[in-house]
NUDO-557262 format. One record per residue: residue in one letter; x, y, z of N, C-alpha, C in turn; residue number from 1. Coordinates in steps of 0.02 Angstrom, whole numbers, plus 32768, in hexadecimal, padded with zeros to 4 digits. Layout:
<pts>
a:X:Y:Z:X:Y:Z:X:Y:Z:NUM
...
</pts>
This chain:
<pts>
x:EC43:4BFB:3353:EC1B:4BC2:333C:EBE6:4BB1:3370:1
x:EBA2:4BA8:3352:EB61:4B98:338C:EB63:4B32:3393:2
x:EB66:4B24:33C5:EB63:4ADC:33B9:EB38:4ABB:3400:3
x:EB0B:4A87:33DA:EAF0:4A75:340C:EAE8:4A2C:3426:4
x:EADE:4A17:344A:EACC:49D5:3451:EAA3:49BB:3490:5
x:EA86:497D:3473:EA37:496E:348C:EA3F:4929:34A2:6
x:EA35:4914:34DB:EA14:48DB:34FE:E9EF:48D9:351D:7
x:E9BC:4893:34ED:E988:4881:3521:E98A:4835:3527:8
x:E97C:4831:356E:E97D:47E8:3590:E931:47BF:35A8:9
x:E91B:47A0:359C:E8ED:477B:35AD:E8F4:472F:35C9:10
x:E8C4:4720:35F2:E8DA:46C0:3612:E88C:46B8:35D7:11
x:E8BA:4673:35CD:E895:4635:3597:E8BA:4603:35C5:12
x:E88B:45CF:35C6:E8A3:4587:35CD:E8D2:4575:3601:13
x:E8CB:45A1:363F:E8F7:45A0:3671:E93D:45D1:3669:14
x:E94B:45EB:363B:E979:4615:3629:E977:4650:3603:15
x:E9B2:467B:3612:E9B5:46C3:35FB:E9BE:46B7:35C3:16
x:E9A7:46DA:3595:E9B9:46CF:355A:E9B6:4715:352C:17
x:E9EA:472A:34F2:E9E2:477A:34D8:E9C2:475C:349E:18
x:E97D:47A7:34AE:E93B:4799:3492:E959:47D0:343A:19
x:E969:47FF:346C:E977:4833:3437:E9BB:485B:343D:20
x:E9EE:4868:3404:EA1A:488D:341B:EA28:48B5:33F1:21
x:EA4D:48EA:33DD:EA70:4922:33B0:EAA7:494C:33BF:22
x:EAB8:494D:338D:EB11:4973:33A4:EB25:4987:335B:23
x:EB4B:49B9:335A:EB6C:49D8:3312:EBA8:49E5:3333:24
x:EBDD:49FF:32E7:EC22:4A19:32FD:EC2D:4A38:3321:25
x:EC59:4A42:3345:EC8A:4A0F:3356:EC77:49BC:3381:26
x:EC4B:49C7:339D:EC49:4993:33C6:EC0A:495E:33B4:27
x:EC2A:4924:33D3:EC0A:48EF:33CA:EBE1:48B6:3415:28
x:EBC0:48A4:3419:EBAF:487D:3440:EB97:481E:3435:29
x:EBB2:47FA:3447:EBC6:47B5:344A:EBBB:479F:3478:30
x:EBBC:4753:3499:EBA5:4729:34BF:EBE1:4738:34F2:31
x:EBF0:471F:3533:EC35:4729:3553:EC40:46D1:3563:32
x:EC63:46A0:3541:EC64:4678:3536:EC22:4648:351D:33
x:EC25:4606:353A:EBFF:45ED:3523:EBA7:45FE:3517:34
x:EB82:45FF:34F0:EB41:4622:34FF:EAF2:45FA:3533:35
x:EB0A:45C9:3541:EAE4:4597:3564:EB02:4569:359D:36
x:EB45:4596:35A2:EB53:4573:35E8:EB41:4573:361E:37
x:EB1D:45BB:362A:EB0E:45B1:3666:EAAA:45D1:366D:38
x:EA9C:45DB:3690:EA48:45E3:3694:EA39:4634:367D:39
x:EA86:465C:3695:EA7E:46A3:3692:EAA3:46AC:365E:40
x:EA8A:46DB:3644:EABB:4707:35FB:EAE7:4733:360B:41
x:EB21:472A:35DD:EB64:4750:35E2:EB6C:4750:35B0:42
x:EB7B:47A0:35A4:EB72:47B6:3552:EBCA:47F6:356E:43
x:EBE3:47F6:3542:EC26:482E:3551:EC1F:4873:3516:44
x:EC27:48A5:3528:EC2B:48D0:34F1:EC7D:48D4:34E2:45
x:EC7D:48ED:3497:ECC1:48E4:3476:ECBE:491E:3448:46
x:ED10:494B:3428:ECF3:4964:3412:ED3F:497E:33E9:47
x:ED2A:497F:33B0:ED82:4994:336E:ED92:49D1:338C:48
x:ED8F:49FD:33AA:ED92:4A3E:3398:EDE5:4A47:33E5:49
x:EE1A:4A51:33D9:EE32:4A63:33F9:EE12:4A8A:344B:50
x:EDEF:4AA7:3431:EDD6:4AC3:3488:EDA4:4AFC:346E:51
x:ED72:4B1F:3491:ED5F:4B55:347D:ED7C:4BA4:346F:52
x:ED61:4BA2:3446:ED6D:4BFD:3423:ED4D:4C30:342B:53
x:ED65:4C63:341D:ED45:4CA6:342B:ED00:4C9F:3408:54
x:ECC9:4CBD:3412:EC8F:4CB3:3401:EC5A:4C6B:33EE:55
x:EC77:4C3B:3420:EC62:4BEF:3415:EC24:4C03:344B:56
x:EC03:4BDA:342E:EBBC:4BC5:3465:EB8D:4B99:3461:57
x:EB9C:4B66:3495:EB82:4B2E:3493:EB4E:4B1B:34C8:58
x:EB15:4AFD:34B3:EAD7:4AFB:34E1:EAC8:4AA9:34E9:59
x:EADA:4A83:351B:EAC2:4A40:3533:EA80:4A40:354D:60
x:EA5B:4A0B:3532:EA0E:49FB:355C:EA1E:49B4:355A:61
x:EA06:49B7:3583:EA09:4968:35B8:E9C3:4950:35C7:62
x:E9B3:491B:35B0:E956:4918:35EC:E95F:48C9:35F2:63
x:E952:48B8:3636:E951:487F:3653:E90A:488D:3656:64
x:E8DE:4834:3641:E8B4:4822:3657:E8A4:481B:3691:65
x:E85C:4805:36A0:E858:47E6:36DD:E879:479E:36E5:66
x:E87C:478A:371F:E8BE:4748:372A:E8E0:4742:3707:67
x:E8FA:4772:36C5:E931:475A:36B6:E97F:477B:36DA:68
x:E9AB:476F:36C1:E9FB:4770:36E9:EA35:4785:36B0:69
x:EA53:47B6:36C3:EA90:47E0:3696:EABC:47D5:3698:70
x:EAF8:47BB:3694:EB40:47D0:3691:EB68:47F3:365B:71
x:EB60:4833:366B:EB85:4867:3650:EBCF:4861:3634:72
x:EBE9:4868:3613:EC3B:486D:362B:EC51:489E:35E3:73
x:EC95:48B8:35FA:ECB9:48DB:35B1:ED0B:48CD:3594:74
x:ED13:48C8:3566:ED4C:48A6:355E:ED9B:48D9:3583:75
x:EDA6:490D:3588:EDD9:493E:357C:EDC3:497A:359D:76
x:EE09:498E:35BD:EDF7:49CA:35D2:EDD6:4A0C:359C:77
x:EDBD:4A3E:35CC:ED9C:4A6B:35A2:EDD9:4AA6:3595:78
x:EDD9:4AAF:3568:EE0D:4AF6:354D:EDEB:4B17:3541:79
x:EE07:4B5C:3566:EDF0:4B96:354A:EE19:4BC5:351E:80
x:EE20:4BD5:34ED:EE66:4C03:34C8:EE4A:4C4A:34C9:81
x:EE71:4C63:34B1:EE83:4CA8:34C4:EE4C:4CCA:34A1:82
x:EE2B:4D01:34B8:EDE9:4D1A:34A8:EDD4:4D68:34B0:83
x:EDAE:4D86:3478:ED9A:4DCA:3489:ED6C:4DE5:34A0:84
x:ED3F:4DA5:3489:ECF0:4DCB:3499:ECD4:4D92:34B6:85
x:ECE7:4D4F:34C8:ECBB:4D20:3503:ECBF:4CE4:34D8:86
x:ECA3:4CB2:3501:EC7D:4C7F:34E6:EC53:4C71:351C:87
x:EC1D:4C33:34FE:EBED:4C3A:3554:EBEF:4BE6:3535:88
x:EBCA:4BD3:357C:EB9B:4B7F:3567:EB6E:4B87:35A8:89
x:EB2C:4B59:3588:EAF9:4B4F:35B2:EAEF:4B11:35B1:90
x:EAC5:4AEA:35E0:EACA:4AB9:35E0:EA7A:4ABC:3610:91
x:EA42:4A93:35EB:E9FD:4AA8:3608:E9FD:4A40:361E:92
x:E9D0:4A3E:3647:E9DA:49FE:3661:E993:49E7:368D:93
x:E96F:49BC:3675:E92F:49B3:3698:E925:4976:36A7:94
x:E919:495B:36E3:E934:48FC:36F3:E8E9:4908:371D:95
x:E8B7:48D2:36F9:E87C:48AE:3710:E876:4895:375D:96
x:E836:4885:3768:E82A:4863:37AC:E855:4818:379C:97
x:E87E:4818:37C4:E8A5:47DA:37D1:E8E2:47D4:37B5:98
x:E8EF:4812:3791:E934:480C:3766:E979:481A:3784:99
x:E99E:47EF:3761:E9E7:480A:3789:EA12:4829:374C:100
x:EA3A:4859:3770:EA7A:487A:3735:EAB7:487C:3766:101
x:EAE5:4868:3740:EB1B:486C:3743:EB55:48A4:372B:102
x:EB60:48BB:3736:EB92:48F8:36F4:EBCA:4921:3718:103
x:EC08:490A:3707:EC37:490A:373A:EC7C:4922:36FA:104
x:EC7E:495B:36CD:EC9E:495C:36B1:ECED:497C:36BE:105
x:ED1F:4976:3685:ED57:497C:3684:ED72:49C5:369B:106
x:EDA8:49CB:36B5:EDA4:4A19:36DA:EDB0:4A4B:3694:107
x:EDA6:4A93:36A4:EDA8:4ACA:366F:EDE8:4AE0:3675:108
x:EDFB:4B01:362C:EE40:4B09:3646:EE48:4B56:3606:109
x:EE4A:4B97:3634:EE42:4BBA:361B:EE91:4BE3:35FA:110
x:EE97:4C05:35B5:EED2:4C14:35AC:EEC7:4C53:35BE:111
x:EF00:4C80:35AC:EF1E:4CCB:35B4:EEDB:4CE3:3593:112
x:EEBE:4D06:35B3:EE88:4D3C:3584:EE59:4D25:3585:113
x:EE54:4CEE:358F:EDFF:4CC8:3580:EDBF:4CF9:35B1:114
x:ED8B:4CDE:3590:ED4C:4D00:35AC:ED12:4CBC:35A1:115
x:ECFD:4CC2:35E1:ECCD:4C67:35D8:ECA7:4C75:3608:116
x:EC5F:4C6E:35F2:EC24:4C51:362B:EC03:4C25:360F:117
x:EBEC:4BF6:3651:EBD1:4BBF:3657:EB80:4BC4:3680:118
x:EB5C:4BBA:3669:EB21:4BBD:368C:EAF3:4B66:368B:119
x:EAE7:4B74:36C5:EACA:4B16:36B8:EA84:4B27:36EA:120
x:EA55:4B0A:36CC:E9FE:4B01:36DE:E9EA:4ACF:36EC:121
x:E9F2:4AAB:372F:E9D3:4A62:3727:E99B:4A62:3755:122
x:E963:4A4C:3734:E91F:4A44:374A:E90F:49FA:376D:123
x:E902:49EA:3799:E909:49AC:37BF:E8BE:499C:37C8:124
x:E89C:4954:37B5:E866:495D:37E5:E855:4938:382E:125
x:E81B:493E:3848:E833:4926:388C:E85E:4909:38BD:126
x:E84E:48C1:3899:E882:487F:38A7:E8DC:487C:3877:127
x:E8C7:48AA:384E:E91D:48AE:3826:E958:48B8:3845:128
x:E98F:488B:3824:E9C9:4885:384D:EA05:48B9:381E:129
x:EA30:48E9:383E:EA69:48EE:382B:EAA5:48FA:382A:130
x:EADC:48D9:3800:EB11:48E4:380E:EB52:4904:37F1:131
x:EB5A:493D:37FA:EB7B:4974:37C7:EBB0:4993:37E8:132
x:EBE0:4996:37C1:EC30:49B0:37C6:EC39:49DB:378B:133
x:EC7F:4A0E:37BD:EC94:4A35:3788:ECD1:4A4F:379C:134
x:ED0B:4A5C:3779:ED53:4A5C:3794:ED64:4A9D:3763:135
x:ED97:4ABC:3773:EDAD:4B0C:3759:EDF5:4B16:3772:136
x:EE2A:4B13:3743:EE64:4B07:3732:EE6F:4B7B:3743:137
x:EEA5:4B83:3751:EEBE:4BBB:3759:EEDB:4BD0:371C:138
x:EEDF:4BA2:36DC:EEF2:4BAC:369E:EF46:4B7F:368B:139
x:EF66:4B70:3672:EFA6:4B5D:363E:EFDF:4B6A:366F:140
x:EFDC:4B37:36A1:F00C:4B52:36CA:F043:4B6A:36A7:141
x:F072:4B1E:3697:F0AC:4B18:3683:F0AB:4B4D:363F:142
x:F09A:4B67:3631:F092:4BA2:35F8:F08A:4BE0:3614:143
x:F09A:4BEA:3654:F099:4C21:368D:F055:4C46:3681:144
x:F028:4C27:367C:EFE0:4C55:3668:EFB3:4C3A:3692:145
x:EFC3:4C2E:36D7:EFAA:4C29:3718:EF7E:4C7D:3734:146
x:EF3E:4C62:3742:EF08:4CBF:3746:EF31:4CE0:3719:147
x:EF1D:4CCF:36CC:EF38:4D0B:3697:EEF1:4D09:3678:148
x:EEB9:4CEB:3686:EE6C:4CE8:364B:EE62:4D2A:3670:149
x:EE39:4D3D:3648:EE0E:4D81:364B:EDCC:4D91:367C:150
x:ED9D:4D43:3674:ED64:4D48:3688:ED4B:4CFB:368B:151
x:ED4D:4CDE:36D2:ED1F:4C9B:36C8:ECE3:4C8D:36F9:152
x:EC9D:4C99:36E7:EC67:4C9A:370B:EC2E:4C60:3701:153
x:EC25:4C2E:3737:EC17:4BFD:3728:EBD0:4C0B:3766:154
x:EB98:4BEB:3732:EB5B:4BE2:376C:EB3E:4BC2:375A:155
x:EB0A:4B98:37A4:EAF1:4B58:37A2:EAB2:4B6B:37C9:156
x:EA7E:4B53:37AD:EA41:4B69:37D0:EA21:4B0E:37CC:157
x:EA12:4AFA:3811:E9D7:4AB0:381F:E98E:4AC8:3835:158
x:E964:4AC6:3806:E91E:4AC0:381F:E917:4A7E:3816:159
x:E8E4:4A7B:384A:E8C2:4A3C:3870:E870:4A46:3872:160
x:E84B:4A19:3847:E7FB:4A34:384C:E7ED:4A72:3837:161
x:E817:4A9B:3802:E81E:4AE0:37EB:E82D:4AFD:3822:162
x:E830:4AF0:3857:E853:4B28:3883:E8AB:4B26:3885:163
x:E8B5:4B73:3888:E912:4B68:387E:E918:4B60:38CC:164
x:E94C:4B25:38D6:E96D:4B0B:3918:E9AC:4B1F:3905:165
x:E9D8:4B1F:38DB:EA0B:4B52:38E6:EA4C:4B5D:38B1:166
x:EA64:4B92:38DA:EA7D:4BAD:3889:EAC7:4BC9:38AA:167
x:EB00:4BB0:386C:EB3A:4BC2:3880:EB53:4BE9:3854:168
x:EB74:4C34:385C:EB6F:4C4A:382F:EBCB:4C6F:3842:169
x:EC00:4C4C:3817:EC3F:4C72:380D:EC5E:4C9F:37E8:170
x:EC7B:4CCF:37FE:EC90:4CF6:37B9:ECE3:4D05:37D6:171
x:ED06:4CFE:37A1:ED5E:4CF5:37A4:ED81:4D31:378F:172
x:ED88:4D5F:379E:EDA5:4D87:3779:EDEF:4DC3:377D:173
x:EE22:4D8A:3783:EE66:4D9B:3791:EE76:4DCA:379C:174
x:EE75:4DF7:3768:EE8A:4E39:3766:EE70:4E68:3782:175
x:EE3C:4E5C:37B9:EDFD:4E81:37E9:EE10:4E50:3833:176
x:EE0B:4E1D:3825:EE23:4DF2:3869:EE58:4DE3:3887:177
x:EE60:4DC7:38CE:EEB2:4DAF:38F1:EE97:4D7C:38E7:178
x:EE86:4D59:38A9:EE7D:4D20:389B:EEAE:4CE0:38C0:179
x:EEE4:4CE7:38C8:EF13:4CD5:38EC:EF1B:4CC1:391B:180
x:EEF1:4CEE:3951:EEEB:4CE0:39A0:EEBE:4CD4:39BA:181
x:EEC2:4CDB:3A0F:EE82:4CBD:3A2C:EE30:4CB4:3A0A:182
x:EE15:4C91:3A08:EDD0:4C8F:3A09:EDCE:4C8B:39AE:183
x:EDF2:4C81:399D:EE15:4C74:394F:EE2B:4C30:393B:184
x:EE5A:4C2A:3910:EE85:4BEE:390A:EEC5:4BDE:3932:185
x:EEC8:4C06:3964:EEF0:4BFA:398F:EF2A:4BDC:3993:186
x:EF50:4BEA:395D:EF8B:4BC9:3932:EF84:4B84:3907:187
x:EF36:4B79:390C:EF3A:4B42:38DC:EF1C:4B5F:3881:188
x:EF29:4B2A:385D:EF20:4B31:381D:EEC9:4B1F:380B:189
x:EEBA:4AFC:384F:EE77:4AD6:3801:EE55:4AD8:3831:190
x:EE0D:4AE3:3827:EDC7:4AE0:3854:ED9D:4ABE:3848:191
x:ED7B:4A84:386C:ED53:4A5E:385B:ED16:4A47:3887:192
x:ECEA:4A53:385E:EC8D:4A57:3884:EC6F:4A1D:3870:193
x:EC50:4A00:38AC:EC23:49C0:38A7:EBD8:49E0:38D6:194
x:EBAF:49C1:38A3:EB63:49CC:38CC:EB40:497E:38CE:195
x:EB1C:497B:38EF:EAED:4940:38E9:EA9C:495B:3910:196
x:EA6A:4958:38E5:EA31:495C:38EB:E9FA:4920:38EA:197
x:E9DB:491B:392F:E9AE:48DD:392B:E989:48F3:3972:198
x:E94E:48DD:396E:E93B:48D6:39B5:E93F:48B9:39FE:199
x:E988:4895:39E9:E99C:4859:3A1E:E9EB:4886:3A26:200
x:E9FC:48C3:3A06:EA31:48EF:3A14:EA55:48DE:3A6F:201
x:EA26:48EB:3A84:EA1C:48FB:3AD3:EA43:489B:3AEA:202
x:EA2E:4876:3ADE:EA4E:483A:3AE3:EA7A:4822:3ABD:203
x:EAA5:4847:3A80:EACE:4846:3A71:EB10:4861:3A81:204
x:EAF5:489F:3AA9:EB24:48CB:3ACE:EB44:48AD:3B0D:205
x:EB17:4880:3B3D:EB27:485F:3B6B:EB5C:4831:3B53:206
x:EB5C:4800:3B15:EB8F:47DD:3B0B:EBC1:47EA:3AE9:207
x:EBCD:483D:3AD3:EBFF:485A:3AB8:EC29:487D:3B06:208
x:EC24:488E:3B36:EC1B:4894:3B7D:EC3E:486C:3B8D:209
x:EC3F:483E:3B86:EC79:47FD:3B96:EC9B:47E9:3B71:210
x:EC85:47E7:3B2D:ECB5:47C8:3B05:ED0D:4804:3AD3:211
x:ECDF:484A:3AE6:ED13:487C:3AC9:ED46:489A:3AF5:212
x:ED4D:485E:3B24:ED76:4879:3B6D:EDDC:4878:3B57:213
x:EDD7:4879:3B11:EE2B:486A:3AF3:EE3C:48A2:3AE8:214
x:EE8F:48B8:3AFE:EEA4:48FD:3AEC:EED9:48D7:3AAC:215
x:EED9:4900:3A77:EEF8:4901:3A45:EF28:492E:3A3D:216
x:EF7E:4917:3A0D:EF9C:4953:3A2A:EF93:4989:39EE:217
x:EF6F:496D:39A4:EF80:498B:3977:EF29:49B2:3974:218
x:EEF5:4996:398E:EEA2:49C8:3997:EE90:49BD:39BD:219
x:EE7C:4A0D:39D1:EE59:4A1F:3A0F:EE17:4A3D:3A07:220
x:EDDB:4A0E:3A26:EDB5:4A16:3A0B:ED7A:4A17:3A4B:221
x:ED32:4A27:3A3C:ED0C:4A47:3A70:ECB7:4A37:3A4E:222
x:EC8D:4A0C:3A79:EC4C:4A17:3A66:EC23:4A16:3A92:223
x:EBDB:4A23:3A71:EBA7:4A3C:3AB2:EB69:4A2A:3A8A:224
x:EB40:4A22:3AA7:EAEB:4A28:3A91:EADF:4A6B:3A8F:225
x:EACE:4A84:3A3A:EAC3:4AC6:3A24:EA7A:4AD0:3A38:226
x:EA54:4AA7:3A2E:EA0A:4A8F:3A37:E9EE:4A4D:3A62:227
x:E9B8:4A48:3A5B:E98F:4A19:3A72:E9A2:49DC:3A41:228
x:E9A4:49F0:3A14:E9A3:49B4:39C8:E9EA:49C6:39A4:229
x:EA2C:49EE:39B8:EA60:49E9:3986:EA91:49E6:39C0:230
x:EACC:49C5:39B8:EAFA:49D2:39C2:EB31:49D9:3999:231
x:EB67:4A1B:39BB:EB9A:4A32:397E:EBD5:4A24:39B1:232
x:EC1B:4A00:3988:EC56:49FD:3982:EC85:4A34:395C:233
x:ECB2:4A4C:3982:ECE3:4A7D:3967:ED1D:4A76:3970:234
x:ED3F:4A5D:3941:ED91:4A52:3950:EDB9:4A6D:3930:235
x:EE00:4A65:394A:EE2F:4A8F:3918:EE88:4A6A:392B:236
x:EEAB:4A68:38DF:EEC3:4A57:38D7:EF0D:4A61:38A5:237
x:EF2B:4A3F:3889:EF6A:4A55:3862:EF72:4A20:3833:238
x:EF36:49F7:3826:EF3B:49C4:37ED:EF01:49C4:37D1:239
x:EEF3:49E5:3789:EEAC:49C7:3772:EE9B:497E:3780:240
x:EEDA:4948:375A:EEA8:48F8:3755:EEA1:4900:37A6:241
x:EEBC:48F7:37D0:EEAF:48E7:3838:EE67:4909:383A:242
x:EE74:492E:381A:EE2B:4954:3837:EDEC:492E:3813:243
x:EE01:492A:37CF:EDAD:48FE:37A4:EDC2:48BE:37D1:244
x:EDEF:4897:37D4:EDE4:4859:380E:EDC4:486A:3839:245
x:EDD6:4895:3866:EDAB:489B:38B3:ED61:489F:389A:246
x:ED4E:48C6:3867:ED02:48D1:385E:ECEE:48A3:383D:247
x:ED15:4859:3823:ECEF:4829:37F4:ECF2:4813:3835:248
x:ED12:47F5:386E:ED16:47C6:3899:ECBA:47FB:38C6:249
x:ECB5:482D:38D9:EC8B:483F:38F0:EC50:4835:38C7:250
x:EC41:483A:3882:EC17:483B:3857:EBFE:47EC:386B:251
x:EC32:47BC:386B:EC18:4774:3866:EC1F:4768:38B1:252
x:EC26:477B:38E9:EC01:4775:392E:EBBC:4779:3930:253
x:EBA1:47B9:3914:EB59:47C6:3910:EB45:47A7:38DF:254
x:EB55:4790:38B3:EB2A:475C:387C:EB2B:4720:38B1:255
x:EB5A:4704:38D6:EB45:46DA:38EF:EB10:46B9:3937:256
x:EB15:4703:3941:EAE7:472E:3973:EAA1:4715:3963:257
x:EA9B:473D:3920:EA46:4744:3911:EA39:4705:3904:258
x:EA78:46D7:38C7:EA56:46AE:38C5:EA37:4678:38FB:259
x:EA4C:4668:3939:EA45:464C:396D:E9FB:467C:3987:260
x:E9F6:46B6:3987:E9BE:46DB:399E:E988:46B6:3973:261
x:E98C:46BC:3920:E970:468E:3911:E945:4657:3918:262
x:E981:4627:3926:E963:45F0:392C:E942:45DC:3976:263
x:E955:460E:39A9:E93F:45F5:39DA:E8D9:4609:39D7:264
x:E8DC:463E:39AA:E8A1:4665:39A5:E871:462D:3977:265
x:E889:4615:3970:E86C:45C9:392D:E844:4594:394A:266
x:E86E:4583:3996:E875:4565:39B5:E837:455A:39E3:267
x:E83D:45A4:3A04:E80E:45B5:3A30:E7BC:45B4:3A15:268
x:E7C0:45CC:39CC:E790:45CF:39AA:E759:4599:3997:269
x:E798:4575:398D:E77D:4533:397F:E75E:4516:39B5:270
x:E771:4514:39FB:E76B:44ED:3A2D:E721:4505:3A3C:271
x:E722:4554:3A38:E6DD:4568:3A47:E6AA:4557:3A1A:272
x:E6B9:4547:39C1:E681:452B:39AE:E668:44E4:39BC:273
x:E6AE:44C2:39E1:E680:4480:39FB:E664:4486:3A27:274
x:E65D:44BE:3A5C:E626:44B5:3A85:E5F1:44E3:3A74:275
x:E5EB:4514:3A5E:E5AA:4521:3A3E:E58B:44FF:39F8:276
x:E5AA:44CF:39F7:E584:44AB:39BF:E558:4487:39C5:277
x:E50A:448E:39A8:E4CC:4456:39C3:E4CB:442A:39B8:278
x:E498:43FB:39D4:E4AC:43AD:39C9:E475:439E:3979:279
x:E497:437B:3981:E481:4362:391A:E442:4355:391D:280
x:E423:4367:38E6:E3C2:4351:38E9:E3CA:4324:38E1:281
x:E3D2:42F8:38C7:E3DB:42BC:38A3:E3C3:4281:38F8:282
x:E3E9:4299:3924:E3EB:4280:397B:E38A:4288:3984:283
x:E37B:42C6:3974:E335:42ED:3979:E2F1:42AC:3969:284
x:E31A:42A6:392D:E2EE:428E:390A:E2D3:422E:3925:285
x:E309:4221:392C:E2FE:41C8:3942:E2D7:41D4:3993:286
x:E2EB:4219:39A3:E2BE:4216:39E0:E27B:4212:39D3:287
x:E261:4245:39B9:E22C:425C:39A5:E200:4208:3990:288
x:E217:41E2:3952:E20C:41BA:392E:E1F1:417D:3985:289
x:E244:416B:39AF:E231:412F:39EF:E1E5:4149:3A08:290
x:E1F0:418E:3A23:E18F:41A8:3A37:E167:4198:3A0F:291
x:E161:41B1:39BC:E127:418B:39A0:E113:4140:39AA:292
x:E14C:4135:39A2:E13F:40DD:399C:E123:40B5:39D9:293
x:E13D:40C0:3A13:E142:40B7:3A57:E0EA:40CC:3A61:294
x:E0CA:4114:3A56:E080:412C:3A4D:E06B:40FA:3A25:295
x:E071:40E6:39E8:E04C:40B8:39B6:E02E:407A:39E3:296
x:E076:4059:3A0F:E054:402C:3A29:E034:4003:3A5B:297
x:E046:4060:3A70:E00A:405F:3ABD:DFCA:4055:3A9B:298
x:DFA7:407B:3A7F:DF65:409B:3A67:DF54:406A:3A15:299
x:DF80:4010:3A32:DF5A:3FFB:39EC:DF14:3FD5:39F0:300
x:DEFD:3FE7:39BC:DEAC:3FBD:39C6:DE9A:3F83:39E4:301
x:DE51:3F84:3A14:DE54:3F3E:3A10:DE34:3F04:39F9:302
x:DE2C:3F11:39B5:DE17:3EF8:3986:DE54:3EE3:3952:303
x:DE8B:3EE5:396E:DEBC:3EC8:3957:DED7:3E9B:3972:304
x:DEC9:3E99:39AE:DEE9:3E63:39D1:DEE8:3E1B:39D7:305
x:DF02:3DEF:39D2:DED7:3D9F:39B7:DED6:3D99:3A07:306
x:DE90:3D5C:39F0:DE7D:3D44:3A1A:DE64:3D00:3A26:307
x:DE6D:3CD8:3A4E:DE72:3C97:3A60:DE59:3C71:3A99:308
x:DE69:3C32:3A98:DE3D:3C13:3ACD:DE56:3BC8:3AEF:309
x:DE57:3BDE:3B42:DE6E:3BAC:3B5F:DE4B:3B52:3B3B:310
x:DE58:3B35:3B75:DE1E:3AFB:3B70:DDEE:3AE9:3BAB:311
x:DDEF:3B26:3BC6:DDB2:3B16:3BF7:DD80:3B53:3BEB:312
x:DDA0:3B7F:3B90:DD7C:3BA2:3B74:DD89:3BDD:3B78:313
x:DDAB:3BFE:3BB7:DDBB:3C3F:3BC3:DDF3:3C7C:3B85:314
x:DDE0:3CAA:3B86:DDFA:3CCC:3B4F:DE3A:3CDE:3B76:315
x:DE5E:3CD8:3B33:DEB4:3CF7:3B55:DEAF:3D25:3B15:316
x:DEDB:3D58:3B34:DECC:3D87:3AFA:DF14:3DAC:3B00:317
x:DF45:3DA3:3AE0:DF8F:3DB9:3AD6:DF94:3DF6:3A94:318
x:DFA3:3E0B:3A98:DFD4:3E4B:3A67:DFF0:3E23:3A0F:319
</pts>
């Protein structure tokens, strides 16, 4: 089954708001609670279909305006069932000067046999902010179908200003790999990737530097500045939900990040248009007007002037 679905976000009236959207079977897209609670939009995808099937392919486009703001989310983990010839999904994604995205979905969870790629395109422009997760289950534990999928190859490419800043590109493939060991999953079950792209990366990293100084006993996890403008998180673990926690709790650090980057940038902005701002004509003008008047009555005639007379005859002659 081909299935697709479409969001677009635009700011009206101080807020995000979905301008345009589309979706067919299986899945659906809806508000993620209330639709005006907050300034930014949160929309969840949902979807009837037990999990994907052999020959499913589904293509997401995403486009954030300029200033407008995303929150992504998905209801359920992703299933993959048992498969001969593939399934794929793409997911194309283009966020405006000033836009933020959010998209931090539910981990994949591949069965015995499956075959799945994921390819994701997100086009950023200058000033665009983002924040994207992705988690990958070893398959059905308790159904002993732990590394029993066939094939799972997942890639992520960020251009910035059309230039690609960077690209992660995995491919899983059990029955070819010691998937198992070092430099692998290293006895854990689930893998989970966080990126964040912005131009203030570099000062985000400094307060992740201090603040990611906690050892956990159930993920062990490791990040770095991939770039100038991204930083990537890589962890790993033995609980899908622990793991979408750790990456919602990271997802909403950096939302709270930018938004503060934000406002301080508002701030500054402002301050500078009060001092390059000129002084009002209106000031110009009453000047201009005191000089005329002040000239008028130096230079008034004197043939206007009355004139009069003592009593011993003498002229007095006043204004």
């Amino acid at each position: 089954m081909d299935s697709k679905i479409v969001i677009n976000v635009a700011k009206e009236d101080g807020r995000s708001r979905l301008k345009e959207s589309y979706h067919n079977a299986p899945y659906k897209l809806t508000h993620y609670g209330a639709a005006n609670l907050t300034d930014h939009l949160e929309m969840i995808i949902m979807s009837a279909s037990p999990g994907i099937m052999d020959t499913d392919h589904l293509h997401i486009d995403v486009h954030v305006k300029e200033e407008a703001q995303l929150k992504l989310f998905t209801q359920s983990f992703n299933k993959l069932h048992p498969m001969k010839t593939g399934a794929s999904q793409h997911t194309d994604v283009q966020v405006a000067g000033g836009g933020i995205l959010h998209y931090i979905p539910h981990p994949v969870t591949p069965f015995k046999d499956s075959i799945f790629k994921a390819t994701n395109h997100i086009h950023l422009a200058e000033d665009a902010v983002l924040m994207w997760g992705d988690i990958i289950s070893v398959g059905r534990i308790y159904m002993k179908e732990a590394f029993e999928f066939d094939r799972l190859h997942t890639q992520t490419k960020i251009f910035r200003s059309g230039k690609l800043a960077f690209i992660d590109n995995q491919l899983l493939q059990p029955k070819m790999q010691p998937i198992q060991k070092m430099l692998f999953f290293e006895g854990y079950t689930h893998q989970a990737t966080f990126l964040f792209s912005a131009l203030f990366a570099q000062e985000l990293k400094n307060e992740l530097d201090e603040i990611l100084t906690v050892e956990y006993n159930d993920i062990s996890y490791g990040f770095t500045q991939a770039s100038s403008d991204v930083i990537m998180l890589r962890a790993l673990g033995s609980d899908g939900e622990l793991l979408y926690d750790f990456l919602q709790m990271l997802g909403q650090l950096c939302w709270d990040f930018t938004m503060h980057k934000l406002s301080v940038s508002k701030e500054i902005e402002a301050v500078e248009n009060e001092v390059t701002e000129p002084l009002p004509v209106v000031a110009e003008v009453v000047v201009v007007e005191e000089t005329v008047i002040a000239k008028k009555k130096s230079t008034a005639s004197p043939r206007n002037k009355k004139v009069s007379k003592n009593k011993q005859g003498e002229e007095l002659k006043y204004a």
